[in-house]
C-alpha positions in Angstrom: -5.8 -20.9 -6.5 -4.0 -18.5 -4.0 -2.1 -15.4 -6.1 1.9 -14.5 -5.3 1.1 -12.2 -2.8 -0.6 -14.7 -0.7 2.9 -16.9 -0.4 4.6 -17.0 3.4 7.6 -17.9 1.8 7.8 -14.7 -0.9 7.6 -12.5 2.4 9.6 -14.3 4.3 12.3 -14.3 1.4 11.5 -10.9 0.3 10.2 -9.1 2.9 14.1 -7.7 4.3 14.4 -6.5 0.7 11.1 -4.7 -0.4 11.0 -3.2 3.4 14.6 -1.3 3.7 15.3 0.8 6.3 14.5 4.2 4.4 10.9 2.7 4.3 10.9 2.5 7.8 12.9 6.2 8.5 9.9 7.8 6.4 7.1 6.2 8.2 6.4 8.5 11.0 6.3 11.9 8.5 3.7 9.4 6.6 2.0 9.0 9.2 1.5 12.8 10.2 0.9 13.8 6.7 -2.0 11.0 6.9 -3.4 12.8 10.2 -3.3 16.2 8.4 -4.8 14.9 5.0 -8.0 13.0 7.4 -7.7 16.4 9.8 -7.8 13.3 12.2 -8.0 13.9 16.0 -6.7 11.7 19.2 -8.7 8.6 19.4 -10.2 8.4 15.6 -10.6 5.0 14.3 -8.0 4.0 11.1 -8.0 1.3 8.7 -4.7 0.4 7.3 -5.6 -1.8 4.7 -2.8 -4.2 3.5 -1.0 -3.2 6.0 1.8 -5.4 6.1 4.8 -5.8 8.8 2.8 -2.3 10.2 5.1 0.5 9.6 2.5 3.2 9.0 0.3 1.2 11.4 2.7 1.7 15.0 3.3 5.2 14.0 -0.3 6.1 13.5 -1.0 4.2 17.0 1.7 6.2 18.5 0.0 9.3 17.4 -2.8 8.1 19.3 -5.5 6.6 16.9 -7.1 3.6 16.9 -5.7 1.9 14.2 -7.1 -2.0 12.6 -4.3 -3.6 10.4 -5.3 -5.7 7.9 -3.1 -7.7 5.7 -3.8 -11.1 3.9 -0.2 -12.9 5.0 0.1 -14.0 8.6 3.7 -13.8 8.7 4.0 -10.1 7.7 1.0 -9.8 10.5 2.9 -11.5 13.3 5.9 -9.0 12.4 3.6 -6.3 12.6 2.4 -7.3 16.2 5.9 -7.8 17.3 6.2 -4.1 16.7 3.4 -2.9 18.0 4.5 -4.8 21.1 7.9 -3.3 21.2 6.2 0.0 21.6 3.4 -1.0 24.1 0.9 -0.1 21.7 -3.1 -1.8 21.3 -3.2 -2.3 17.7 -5.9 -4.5 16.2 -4.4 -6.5 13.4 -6.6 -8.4 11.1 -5.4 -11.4 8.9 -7.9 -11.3 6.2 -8.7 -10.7 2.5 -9.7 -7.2 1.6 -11.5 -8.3 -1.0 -13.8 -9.9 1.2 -13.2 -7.7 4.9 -15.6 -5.2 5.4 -17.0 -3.4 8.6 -19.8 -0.9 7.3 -19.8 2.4 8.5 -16.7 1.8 10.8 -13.9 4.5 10.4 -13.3 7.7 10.2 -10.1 7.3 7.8 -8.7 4.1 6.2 -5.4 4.3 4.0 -3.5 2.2 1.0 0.1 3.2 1.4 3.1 2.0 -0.3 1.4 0.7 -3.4 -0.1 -1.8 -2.0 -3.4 -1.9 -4.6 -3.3 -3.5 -8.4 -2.3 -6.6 -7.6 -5.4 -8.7 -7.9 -5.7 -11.5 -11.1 -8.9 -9.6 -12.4 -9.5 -5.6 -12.4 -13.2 -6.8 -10.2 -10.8 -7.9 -7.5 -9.2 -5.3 -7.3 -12.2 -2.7 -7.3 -13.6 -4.9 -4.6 -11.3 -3.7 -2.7 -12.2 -0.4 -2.9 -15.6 -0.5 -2.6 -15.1 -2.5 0.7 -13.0 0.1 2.0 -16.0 3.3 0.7 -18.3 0.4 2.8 -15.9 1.1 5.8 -15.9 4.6 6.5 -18.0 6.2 7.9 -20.3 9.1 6.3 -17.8 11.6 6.0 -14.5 9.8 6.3 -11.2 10.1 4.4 -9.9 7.5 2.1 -6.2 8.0 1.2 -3.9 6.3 -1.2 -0.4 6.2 -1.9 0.1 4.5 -5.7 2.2 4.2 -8.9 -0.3 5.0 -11.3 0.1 4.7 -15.2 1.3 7.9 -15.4 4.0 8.1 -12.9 5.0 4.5 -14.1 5.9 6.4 -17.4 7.5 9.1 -15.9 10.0 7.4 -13.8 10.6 3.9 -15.9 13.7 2.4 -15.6 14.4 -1.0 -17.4 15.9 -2.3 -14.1 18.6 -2.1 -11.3 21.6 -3.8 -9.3 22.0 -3.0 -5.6 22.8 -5.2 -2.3 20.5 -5.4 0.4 19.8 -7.9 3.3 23.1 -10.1 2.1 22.0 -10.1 -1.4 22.8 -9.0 -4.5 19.3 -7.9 -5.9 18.8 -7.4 -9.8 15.2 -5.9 -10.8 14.3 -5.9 -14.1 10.8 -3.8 -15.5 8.9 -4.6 -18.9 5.6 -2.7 -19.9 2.7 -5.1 -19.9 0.1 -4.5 -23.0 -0.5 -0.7 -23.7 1.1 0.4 -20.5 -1.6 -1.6 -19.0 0.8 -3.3 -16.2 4.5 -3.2 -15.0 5.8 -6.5 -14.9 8.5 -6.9 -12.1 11.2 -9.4 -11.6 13.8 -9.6 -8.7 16.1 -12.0 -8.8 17.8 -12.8 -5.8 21.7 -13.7 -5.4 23.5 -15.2 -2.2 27.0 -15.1 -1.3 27.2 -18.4 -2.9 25.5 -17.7 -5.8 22.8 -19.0 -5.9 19.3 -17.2 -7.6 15.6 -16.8 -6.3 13.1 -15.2 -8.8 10.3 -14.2 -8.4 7.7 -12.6 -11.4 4.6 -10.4 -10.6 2.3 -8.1 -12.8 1.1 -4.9 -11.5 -2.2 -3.5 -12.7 -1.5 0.1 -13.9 -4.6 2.2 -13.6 -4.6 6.3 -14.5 -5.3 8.8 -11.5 -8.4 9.4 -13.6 -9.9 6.1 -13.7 -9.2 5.4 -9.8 -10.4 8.7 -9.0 -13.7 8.1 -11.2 -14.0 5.1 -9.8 -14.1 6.1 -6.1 -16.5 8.7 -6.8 -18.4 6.2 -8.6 -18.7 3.9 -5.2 -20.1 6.9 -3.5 -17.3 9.4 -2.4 -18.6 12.3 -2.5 -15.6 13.9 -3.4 -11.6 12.5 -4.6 -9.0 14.8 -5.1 -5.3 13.7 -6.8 -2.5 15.1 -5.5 2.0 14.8 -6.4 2.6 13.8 -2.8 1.5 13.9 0.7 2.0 18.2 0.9 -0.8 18.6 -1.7 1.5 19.6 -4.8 -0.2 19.8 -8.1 -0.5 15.9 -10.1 1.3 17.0 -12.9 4.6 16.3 -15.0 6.9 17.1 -11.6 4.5 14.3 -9.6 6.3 12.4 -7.5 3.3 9.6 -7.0 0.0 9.7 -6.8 -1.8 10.4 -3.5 -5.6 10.4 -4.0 -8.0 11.7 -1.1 -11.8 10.6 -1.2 -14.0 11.9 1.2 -16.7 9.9 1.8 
């Protein structure tokens, strides 16, 4: 049975919303902070797994590496190359599963930006994931990820929101899962006309201590948290969690 995030038709719908155009003003500082974090030079080979319409992907391209996009949905994908396109710019994009893509001993820095991890039916999934990605790099290589964790999703929780965006009025309501074991999400969607589209999904909330023990138990030889790409302390003023394996 495919899971939500596999739909065309969720991206497609929405895609314009979860991908605003402060996303897409921020991308090129991620991307340098992601060069500094990897101490990546011209030419070193990136995976940018779930990588979706390629934001992080074109700008790390521009800054001349050799970047592999993967991503599970085609249509996000074909955005993604149209991009990459615009800008003249060799990207090899990838439509596969992560929990099954894997190309051992491969790069030198593969990323999971944007909260792009937790999504997975089972916690095995999703751990599959990352020991795919510790399969990837090579010895010495830099895994970095951007993710709400537990506790930032306590820190910052909000019961919901109303905004516009994309010709829609968007409503987002949050509800705590378990014991703060997942966020569930709901959008709901309203056209000019009125008329809803809702959509439901659960993410998987782990604690920066159990991802970070859980990279170093697939063999990193080192994983670091951090309160945001500059390196500030993971602590009560966190704004996300950023953790940096080193393979």
């Amino acid at each position: 049975m495919s899971e939500w995030f596999e739909s065309e038709d969720f991206w497609t719908t929405y895609g314009p919303i979860m991908y605003d155009d402060n996303l897409w003003s921020e991308a090129p500082d991620v991307a340098e902070y992601v060069v500094k974090l990897g101490d990546l030079k011209k030419g070193a080979k990136i995976l940018d797994a779930a990588c979706g319409i390629g934001r992080i992907s074109t700008e790390l391209a521009l800054l001349g590496m050799d970047v592999t996009g993967v991503d599970i949905t085609k249509s996000v994908l074909e955005a993604a190359i149209d991009s990459a396109q615009a800008e003249n710019l060799r990207i090899n994009f990838v439509n596969q599963d992560l929990r099954t893509f894997c190309q051992p001993d491969t790069f030198d820095c593969a990323v999971n930006l944007y909260t792009s991890f937790g999504y997975c039916d089972s916690k095995d999934d999703d751990y599959k994931i990352l020991k795919n990605i510790a399969s990837s790099l090579k010895k010495g290589g830099t895994f970095i990820m951007e993710c709400t964790s537990r506790e930032t999703a306590i820190m910052y929780f909000t019961p919901g929101e109303t905004f516009e965006r994309a010709g829609f009025t968007v409503e987002t309501e949050f509800s705590v899962v378990g014991d703060w074991e997942g966020l569930n999400n709901k959008w709901t969607l309203i056209d000019k006309n009125g008329k809803k589209i809702v959509h439901n999904y659960v993410q998987r909330l782990y604690s920066a201590p159990e991802l970070r023990d859980k990279l170093l138990e697939l063999g990193f030889s080192s994983a670091k948290v951090y309160g945001d790409f500059t390196k500030t302390p993971y602590d009560q003023h966190a704004r996300t969690m950023i953790l940096v394996a080193k393979k």
